[in-house]
PAZAPA-4460 file (N, C-alpha, C; in steps of 0.05 Angstrom, whole numbers, plus 32768, in hexadecimal, padded with zeros to 4 digits):
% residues 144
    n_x    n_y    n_z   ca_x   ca_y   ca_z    c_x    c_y    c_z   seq   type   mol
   8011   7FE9   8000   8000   8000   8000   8012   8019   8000     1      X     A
   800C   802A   7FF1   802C   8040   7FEA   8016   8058   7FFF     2      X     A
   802E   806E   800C   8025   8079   801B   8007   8089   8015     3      X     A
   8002   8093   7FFA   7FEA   80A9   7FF4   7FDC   8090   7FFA     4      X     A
   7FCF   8076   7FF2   7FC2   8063   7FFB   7FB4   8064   8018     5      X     A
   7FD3   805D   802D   7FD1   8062   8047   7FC1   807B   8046     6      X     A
   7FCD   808F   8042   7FBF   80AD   804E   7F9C   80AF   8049     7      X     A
   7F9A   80A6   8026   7F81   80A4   8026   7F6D   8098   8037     8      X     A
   7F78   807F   803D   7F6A   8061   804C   7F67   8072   8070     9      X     A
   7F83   8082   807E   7F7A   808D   808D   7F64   80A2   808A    10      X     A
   7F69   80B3   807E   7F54   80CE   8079   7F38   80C0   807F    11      X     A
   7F36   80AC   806A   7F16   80A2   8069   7F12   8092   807D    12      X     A
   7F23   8084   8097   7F1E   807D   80AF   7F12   8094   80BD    13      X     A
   7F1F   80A6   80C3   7F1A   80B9   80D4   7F00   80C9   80CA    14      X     A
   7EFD   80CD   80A8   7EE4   80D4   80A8   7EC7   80CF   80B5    15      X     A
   7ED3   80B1   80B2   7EBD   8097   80BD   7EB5   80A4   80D8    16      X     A
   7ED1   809B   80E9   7ED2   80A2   8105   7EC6   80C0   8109    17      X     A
   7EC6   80CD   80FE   7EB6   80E9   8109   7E9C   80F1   80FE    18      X     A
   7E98   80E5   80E3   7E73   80D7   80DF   7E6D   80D2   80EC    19      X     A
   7E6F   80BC   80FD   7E66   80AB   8112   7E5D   80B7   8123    20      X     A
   7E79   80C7   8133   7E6D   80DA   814E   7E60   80F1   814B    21      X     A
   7E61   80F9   812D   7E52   8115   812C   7E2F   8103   8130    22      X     A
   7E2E   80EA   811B   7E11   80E6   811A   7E01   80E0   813D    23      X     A
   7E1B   80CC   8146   7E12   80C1   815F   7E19   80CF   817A    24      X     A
   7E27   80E2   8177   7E30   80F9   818D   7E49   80F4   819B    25      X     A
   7E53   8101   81A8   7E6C   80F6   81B5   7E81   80FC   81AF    26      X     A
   7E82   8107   8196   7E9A   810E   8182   7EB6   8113   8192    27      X     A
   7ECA   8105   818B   7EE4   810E   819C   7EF2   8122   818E    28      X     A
   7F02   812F   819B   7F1A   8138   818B   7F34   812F   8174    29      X     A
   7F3C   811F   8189   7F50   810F   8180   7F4C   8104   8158    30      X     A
   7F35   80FD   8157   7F32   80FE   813D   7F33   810F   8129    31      X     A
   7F20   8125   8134   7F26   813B   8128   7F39   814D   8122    32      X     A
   7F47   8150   8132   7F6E   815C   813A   7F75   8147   8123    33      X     A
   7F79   8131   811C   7F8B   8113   8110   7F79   8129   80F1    34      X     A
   7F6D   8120   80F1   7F60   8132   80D9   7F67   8144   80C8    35      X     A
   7F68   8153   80DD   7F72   816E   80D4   7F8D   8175   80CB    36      X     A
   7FA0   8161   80E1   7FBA   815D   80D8   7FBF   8149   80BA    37      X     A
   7FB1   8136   80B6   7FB2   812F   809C   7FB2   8142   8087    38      X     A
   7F96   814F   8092   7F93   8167   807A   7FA1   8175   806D    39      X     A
   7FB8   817B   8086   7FC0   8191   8089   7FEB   818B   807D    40      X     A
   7FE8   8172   807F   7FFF   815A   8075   7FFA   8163   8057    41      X     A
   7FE0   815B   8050   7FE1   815E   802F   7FD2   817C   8022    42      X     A
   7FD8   818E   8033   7FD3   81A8   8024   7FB6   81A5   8018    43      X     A
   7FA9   819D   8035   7F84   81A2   8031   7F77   81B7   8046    44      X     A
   7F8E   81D1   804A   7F83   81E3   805A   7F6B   81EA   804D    45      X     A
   7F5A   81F4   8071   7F3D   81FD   806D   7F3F   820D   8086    46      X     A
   7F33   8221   8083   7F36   8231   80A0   7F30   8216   80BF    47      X     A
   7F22   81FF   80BC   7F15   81EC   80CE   7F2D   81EA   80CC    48      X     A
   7F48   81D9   80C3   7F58   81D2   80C3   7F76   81E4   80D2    49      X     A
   7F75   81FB   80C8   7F85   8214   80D8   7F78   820D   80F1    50      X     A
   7F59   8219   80F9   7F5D   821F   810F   7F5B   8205   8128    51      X     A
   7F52   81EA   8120   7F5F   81D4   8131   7F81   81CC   8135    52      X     A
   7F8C   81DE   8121   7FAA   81DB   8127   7FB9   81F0   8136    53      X     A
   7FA6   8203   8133   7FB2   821C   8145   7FA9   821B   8164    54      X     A
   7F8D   8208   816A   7F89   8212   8180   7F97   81F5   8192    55      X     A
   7F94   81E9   81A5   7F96   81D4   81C1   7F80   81CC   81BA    56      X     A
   7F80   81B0   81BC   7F6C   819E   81BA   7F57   819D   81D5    57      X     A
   7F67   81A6   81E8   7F5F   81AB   8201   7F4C   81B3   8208    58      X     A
   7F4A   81D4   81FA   7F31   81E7   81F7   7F1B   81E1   81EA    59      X     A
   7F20   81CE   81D3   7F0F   81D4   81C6   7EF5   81BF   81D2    60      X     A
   7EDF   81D4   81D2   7EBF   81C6   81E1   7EB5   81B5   81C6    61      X     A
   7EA1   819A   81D6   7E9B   818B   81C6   7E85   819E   81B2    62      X     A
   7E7A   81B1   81B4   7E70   81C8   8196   7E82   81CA   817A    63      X     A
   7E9A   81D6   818A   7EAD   81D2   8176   7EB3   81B8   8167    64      X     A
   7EBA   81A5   8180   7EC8   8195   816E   7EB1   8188   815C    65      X     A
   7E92   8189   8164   7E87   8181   814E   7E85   8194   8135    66      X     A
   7E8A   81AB   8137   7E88   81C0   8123   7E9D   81CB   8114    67      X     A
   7EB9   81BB   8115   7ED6   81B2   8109   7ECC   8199   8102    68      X     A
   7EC8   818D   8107   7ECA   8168   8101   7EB4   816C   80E9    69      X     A
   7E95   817A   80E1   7E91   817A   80DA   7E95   8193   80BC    70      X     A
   7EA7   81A6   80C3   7EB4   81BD   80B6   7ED1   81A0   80A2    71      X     A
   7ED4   8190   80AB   7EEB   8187   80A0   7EDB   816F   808D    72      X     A
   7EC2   8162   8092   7EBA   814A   8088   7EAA   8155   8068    73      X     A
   7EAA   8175   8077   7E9C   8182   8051   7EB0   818C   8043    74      X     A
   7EC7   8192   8050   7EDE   8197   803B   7EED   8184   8032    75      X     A
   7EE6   816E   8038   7EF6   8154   8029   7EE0   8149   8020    76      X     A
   7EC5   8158   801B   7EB3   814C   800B   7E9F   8130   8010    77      X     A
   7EA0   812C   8034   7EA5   8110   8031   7E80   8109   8039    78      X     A
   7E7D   80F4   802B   7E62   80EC   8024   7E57   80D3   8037    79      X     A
   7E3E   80D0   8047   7E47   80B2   8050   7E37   809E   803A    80      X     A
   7E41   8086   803B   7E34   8079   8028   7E26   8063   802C    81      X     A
   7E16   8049   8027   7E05   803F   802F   7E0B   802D   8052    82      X     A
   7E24   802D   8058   7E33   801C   806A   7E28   8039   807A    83      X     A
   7E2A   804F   8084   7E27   8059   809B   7E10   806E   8099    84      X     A
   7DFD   806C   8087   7DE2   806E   8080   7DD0   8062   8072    85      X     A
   7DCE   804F   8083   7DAF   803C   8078   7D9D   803E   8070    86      X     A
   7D92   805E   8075   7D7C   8069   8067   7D81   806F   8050    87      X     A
   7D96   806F   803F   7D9A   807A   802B   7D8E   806A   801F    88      X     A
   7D93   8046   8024   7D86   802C   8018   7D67   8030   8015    89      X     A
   7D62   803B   8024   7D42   8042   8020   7D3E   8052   8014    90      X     A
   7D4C   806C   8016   7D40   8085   8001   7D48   8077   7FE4    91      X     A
   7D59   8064   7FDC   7D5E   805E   7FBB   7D4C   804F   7FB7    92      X     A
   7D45   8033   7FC6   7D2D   8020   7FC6   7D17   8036   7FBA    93      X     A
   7D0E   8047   7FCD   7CF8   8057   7FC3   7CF4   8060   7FA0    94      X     A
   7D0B   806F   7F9A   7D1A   8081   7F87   7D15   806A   7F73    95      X     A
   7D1E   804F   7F76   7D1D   803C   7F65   7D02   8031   7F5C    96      X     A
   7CE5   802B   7F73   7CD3   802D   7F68   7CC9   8043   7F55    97      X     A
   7CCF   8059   7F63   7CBE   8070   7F50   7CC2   806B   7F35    98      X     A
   7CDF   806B   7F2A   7CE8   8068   7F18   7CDD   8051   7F04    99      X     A
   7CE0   8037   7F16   7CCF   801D   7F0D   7CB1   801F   7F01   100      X     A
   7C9F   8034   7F15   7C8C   803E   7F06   7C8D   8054   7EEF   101      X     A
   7C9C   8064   7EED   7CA3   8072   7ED8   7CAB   805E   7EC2   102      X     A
   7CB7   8051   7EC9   7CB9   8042   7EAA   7CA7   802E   7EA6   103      X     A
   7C96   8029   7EAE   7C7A   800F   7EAB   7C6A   8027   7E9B   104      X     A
   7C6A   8047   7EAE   7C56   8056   7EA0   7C5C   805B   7E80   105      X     A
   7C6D   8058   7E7B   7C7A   8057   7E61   7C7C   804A   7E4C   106      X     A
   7C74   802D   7E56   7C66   801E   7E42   7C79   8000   7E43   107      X     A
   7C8E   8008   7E54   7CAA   7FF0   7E5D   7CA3   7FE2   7E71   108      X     A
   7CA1   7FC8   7E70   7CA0   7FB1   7E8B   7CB8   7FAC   7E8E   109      X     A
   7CBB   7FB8   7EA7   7CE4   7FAD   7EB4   7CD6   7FAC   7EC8   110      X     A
   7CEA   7F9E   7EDF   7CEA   7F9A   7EF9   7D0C   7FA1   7EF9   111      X     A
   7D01   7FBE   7F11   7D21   7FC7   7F18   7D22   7FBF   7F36   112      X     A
   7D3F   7FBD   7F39   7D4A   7FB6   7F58   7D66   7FB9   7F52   113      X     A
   7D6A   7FC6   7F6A   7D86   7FC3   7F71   7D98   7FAD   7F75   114      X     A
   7DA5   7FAF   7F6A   7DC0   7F9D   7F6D   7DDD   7FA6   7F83   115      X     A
   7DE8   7F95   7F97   7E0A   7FA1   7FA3   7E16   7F8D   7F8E   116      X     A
   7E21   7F90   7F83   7E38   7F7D   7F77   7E4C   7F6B   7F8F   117      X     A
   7E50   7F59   7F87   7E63   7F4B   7F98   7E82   7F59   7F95   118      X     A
   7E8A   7F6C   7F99   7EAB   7F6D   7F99   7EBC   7F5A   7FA9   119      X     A
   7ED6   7F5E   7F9F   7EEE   7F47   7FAD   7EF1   7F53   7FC6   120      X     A
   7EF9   7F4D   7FD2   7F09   7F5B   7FF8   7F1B   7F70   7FEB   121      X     A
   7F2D   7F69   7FDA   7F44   7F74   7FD9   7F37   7F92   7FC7   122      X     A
   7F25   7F9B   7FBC   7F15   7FAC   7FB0   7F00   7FC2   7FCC   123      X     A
   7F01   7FB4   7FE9   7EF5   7FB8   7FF0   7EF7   7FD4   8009   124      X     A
   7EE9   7FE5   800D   7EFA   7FFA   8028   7EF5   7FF2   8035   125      X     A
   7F03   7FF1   8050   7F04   7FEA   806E   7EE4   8002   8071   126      X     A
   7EDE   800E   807C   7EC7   801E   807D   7EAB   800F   806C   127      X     A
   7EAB   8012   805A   7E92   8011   8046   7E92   7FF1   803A   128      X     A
   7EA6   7FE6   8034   7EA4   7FCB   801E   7EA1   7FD4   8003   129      X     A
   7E99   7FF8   7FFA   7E9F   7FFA   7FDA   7EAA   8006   7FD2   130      X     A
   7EB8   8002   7FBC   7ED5   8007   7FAB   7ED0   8029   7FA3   131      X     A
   7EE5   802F   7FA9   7EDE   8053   7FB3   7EDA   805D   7F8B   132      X     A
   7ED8   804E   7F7B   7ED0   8059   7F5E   7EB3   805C   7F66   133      X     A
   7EA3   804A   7F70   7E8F   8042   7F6E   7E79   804A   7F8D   134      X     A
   7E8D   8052   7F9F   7E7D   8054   7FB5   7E67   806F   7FB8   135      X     A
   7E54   8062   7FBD   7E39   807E   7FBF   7E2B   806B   7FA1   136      X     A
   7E30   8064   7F9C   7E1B   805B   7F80   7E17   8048   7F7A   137      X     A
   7E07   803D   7F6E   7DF8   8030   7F72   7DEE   8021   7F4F   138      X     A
   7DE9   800E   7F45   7DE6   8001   7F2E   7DBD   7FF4   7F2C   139      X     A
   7DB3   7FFF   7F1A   7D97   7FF6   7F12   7D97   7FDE   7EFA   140      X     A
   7D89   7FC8   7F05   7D8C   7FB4   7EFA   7D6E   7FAE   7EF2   141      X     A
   7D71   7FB7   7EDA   7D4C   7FA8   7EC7   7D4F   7F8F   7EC1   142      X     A
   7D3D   7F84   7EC9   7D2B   7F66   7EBE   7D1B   7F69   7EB2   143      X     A
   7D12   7F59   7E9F   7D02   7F52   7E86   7CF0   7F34   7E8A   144      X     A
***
């Protein structure tokens, strides 16, 4: 695994790790600080990033650190995907009937459903299980 690998594979741990506590509460520091210093390793300053490096981890009240942790998870863009939002499975299920009726209204008999593809392990993220080309999306499969 060559180091940008590593860095990536961390970044998107710690994303994980501060999803988590932003959704479920509790949020530590320590992640967030690790964060920021990554960021801050590969020239991804954001003011969230300055000012967790300028201040003591000490000070900072759990407000902040949810309001850095979450200042850093939109500047690296980061999305959760079906592994740490389950409802998402539901809002596409939905999305997928409508659609299913949209195309019957149309004059087409398919039966749509979703498909996960089986990937290998070695294709797979420690976090999610999908291959970061493909993660967040999703494949519609018509039958006839």
């Amino acid at each position: 695994m060559s180091y940008t690998e590593q860095g990536e594979s961390a970044t998107e741990q710690l994303a994980v790790q501060i999803y988590r506590g932003l959704r479920e509460g509790g949020l530590h520091a320590e992640p967030v600080v690790e964060l920021a210093c990554l960021m801050g390793e590969h020239d991804l300053s954001c003011p969230a990033v300055q000012e967790i490096l300028e201040r003591r981890t000490a000070e900072l009240t759990p407000e902040e650190v949810a309001r850095l942790g979450q200042d850093l998870l939109t500047e690296m863009g980061f999305e959760p995907g079906f592994d740490l939002e389950p409802g998402l499975w539901t809002t596409l299920e939905t999305a997928v009937k409508v659609v299913e009726r949209d195309v019957r209204a149309s004059g087409i008999e398919a039966v749509l459903g979703l498909a996960i593809p089986g990937w290998g392990s070695r294709q797979r993220l420690r976090s999610g299980g999908v291959p970061r080309q493909l993660r967040g999306t999703c494949h519609l499969a018509a039958q006839r």
